[in-house]
C-alpha positions as CSV (number, residue, x, y, z in Angstrom):
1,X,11.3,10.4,0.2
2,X,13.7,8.3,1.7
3,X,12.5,4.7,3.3
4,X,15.3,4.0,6.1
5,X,14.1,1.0,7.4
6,X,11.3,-1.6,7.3
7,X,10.8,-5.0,9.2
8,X,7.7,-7.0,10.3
9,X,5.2,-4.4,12.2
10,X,7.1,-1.0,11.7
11,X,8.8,0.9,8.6
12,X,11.0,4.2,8.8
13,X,10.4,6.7,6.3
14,X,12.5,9.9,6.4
15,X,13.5,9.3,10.2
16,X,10.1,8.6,11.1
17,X,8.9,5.3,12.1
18,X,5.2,3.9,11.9
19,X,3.7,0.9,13.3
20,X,0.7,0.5,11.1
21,X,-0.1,0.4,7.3
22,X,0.6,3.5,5.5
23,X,-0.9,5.7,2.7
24,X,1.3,7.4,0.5
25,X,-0.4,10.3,-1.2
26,X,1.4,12.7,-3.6
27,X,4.2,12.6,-0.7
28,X,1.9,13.3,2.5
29,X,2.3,10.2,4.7
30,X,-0.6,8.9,6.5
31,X,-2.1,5.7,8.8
32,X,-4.0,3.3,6.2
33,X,-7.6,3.3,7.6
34,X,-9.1,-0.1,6.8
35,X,-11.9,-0.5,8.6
36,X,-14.2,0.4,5.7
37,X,-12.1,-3.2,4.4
38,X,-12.6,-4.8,7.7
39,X,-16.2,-6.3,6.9
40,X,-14.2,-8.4,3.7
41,X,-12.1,-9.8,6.1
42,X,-13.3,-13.2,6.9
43,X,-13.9,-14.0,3.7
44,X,-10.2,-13.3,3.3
45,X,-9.0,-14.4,6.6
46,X,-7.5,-11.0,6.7
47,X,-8.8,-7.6,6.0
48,X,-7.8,-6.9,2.2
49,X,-6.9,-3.9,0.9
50,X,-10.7,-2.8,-1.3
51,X,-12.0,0.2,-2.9
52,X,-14.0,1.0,0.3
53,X,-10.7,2.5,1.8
54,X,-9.7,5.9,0.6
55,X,-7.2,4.9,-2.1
56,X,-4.8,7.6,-3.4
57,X,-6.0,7.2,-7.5
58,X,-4.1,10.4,-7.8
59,X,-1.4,9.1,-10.1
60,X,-0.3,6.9,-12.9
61,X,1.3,3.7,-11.0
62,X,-0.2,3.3,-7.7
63,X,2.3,0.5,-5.6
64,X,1.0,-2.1,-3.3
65,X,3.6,-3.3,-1.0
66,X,1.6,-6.7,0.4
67,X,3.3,-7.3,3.8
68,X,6.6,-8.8,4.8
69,X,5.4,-12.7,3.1
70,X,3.1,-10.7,0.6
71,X,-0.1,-11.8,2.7
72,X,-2.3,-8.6,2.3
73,X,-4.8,-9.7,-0.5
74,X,-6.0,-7.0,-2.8
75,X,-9.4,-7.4,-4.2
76,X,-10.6,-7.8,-7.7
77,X,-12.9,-4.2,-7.6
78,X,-8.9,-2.3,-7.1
79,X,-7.4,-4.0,-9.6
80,X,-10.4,-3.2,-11.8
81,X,-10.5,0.3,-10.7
82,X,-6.8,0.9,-11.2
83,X,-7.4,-0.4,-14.9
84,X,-10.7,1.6,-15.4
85,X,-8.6,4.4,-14.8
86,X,-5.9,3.7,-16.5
87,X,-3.3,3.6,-13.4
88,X,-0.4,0.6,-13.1
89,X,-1.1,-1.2,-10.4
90,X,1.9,-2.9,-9.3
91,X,1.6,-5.1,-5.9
92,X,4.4,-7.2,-4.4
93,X,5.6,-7.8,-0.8
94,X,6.6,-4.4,1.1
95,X,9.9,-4.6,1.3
96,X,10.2,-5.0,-3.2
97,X,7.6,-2.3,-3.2
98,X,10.1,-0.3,-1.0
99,X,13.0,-0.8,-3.9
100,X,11.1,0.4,-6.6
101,X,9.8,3.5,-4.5
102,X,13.4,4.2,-3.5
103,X,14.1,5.1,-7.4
104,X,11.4,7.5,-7.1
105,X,9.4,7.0,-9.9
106,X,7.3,10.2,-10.9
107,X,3.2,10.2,-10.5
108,X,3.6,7.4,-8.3
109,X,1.9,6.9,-5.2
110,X,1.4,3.8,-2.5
111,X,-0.1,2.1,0.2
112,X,2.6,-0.3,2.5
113,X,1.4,-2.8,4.8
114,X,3.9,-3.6,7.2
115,X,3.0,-7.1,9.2
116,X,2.0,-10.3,7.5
């Protein structure tokens, strides 16, 4: 996988771009559907990443890449999840999380926000 580009609202993975959060799953690319998140979202001020979205578990480290300024909050119950079973759960702003998946670590798998 090959991340060509990323700036505020858009990154380009492969040659193809996306406007929206993505899900990276074993590989398979795909929109990030928060809206199971969405009802968290004023006590956030912004709708977090929780363990009401479909999360790819599938994996040993799982990468959170946060937004451009590393605004996307990530609540307790993932972290706790990600610990339960036994998966690194590393979460930093987009374009850091884009480095480290750019080395292609093995059993890894992410989800990229791509605004704030």
């Amino acid at each position: 996988m090959r991340f060509d580009k990323f700036s505020f609202g858009s990154i380009q993975i492969d040659g193809s771009t996306y406007e929206h959060d993505v899900v990276i799953d074993c590989g398979e690319i795909s929109k990030r559907k928060k809206k199971p998140s969405k009802r968290f979202r004023e006590e956030f001020g912004h709708t977090p990443l929780s363990v009401e979205e479909k999360i790819p578990w599938k994996c040993r480290q799982l990468v959170i890449g946060t937004g451009a300024y590393g605004k996307l909050p990530v609540m307790q119950e993932v972290r706790r999840e990600a610990e339960r079973q036994k998966i690194k759960l590393l979460t930093l702003p987009t374009i850091e999380a884009i480095e480290l998946l750019d080395e292609e670590p093995k059993d890894t798998n992410a989800i990229l926000h791509v605004t704030c």
